[in-house]
N, C-alpha and C positions, 0 to 999 in steps of 0.2 A: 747394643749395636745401633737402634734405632730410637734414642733416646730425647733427640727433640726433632719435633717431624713439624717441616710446616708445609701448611693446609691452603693456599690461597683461592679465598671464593669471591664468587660474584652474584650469588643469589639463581644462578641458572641450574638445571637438572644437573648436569654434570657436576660442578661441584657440590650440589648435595653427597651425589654418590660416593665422590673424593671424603669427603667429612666422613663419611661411615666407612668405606676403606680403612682409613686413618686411625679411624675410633679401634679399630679393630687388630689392629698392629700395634699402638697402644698400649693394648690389654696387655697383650704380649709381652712387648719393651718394658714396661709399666714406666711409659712416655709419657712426655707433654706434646700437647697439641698448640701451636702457633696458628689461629686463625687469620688472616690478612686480605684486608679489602684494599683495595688499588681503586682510586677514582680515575680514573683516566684520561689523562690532563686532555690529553686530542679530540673527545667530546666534549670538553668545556670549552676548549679556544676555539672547534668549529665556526659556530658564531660568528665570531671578530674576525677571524681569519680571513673566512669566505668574504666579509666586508671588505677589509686590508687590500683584496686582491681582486677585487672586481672594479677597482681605480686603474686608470692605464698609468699612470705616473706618480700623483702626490696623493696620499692615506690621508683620508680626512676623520675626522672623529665624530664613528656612529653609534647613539648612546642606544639606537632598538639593539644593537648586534653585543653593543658590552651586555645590556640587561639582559637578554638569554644568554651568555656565558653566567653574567651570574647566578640564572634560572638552573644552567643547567649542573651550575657547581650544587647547590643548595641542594638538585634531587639528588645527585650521588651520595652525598655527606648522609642525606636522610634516607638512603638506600642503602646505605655500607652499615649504617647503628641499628637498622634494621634485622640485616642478614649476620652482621656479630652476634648478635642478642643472642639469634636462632642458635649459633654454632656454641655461644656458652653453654645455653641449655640444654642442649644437644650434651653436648658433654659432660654436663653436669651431672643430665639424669646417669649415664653411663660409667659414671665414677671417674671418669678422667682429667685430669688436671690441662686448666687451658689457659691461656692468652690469648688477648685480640691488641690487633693493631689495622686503624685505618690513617691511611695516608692518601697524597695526591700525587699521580705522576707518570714517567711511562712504565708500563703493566709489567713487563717484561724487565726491566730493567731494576725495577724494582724486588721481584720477586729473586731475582739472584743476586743484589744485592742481600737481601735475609737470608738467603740461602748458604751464606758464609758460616751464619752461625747455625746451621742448619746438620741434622745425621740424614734426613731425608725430606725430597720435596713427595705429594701426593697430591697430584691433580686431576682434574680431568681434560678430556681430551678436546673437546670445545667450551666453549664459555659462552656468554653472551655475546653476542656479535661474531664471535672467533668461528671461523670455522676453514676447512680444510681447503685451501686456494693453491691447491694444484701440486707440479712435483716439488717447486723448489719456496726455500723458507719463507713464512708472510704469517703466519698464526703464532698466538702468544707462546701456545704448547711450544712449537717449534721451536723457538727459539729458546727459551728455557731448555729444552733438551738438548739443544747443540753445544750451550756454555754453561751449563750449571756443573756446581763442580762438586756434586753431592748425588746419588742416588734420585733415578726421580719415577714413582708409581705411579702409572697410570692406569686408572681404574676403568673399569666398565660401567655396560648399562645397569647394570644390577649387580649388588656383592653379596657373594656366596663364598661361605666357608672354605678354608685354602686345606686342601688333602692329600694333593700331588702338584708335585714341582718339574718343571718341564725346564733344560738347561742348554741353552744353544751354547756349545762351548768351540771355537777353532784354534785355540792354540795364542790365542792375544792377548797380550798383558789388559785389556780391556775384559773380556769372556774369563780370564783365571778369577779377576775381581767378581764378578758375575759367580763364578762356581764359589768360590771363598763365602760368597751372603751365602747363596744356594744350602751351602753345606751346614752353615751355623743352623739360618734357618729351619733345614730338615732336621737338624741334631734336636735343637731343643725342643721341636713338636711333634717328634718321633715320626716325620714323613717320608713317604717313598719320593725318589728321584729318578727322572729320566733326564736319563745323559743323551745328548745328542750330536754327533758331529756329522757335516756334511761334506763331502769330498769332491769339492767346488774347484778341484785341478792346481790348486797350491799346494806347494810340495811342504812335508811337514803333517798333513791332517791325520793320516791314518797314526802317527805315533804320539802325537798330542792326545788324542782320545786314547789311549793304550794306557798312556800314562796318567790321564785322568779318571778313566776307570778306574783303576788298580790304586789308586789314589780313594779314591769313595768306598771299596770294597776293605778297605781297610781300618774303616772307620767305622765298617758294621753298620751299615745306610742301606737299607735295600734300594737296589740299585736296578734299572731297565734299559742297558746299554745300548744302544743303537746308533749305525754307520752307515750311512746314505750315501747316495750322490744325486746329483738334480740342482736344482735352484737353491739355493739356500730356506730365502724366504719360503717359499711353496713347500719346501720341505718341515719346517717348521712348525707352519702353520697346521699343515698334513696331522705331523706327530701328535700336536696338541690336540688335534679333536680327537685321532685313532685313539691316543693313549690316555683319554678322558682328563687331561690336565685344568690344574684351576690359576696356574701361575704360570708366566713364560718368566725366565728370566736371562736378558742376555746383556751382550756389552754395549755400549753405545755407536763404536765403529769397531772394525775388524782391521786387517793389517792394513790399506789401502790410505793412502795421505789424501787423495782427492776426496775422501768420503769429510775432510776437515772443510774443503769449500762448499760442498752441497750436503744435505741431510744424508745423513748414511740409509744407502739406497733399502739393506736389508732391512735395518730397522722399521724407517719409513715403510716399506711391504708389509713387516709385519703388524704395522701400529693398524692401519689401514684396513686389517685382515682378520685380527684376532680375537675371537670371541672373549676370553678372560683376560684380564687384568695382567700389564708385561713390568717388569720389573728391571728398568735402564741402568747399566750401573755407568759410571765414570770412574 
């Protein structure tokens, strides 16, 4: 299922965490690991740029401003062979078979581009510099989650063993793809599932869950059915601590088309909220 995962780091805690996620689903797949450093072109042309534009008219040529772009290319190059190194031997010792790849460019735009030939992305949820600027898109995470067109795990502060599966499912061709991993997933590591649907006043949910149940119970999956109503997110998040869950997994948007111009609101709640590790599907 998850047979080439790629890893993109940047040497920051979070993606350490991602790398051992990773490592770990791996075991599993008995995958390869795509480690990927991104230099990022936007702090090497700071420099020049800031130059470029502090002329009210004609750009003149400033060789302090070129030579810290090129300072500042030199430390990424020697901070990406750096932090590969780690991610081979990392992988190494754990028996896992790896790849590195470093390049230059933008972060984001990169990373879905490998993402093509990718079964899943594993990141974390801030990086360097990255971090959470409010409701609407602006972080690498973010945007990788909106267009990547592969699964994408986003890991925790810490990774601990997966034992129960926690499944936001509404009835979307998004959320079926979400139960569909769900289900492989729990078959092959023989885990309990909690089914969950929330009955957020769209008509349809109480027989999507009917049907999704009766669908798992059939499979011989022990099964923890549960039918809410409330907030989606809050509900969710709720389930996952009540029902001691170590995996959320759900869909990336639910039926709603505006959630394709702004980050899908659920989502974003629960990324924001959730103590273990959520599993995006596309």
């Amino acid at each position: 299922m998850f047979q080439n995962i790629l890893v993109p780091v940047d040497g920051s805690h979070d993606s350490w965490v991602a790398l051992e996620q990773a490592i770990q689903v791996a075991k599993q797949e008995q995958g390869i690991i795509h480690g990927l450093f991104v230099a990022d072109i936007r702090l090497i042309e700071a420099p020049y740029m800031t130059s470029m534009y502090s002329y009210d008219m004609f750009p003149a040529y400033d060789p302090t401003a070129v030579e810290e772009s090129l300072e500042a290319r030199k430390r990424l190059e020697e901070r990406g062979k750096k932090v590969l190194a780690k991610v081979t031997d990392r992988c190494e010792k754990a028996e896992i078979q790896v790849q590195t790849e470093q390049v230059e460019g933008n972060v984001s735009h990169v990373i879905l581009n490998r993402a093509l030939q990718a079964d899943l992305i594993v990141m974390g949820r801030h990086g360097e510099g990255a971090r959470w600027s409010g409701p609407l898109l602006g972080s690498t995470f973010e945007a990788v989650v909106r267009h990547a067109p592969v699964p994408i795990l986003a890991s925790q502060a810490e990774v601990r063993p997966t034992t129960r599966l926690l499944v936001a499912f509404d009835g979307s061709e998004r959320s079926q793809d979400g139960l569909n991993i769900a289900t492989r997933w729990a078959t092959e590591r023989k885990l309990p599932i909690v089914l969950l649907t929330v009955d957020d006043g769209h008509p349809g949910r109480e027989e999507a869950y009917d049907e999704a149940r009766d669908s798992l119970r059939k499979q011989d999956l022990e099964v923890t059915p549960l039918f809410s109503e409330g907030h989606p997110a809050e509900q969710i998040l709720h389930s996952a601590r009540v029902e001691d869950c170590d995996l959320i997994v759900m869909g990336a948007y639910g039926h709603s088309k505006f959630l394709e111009i702004f980050f899908g609101s659920t989502v974003d709640e629960v990324m924001r909220g959730a103590t273990c590790p959520l599993l995006i599907c596309r």
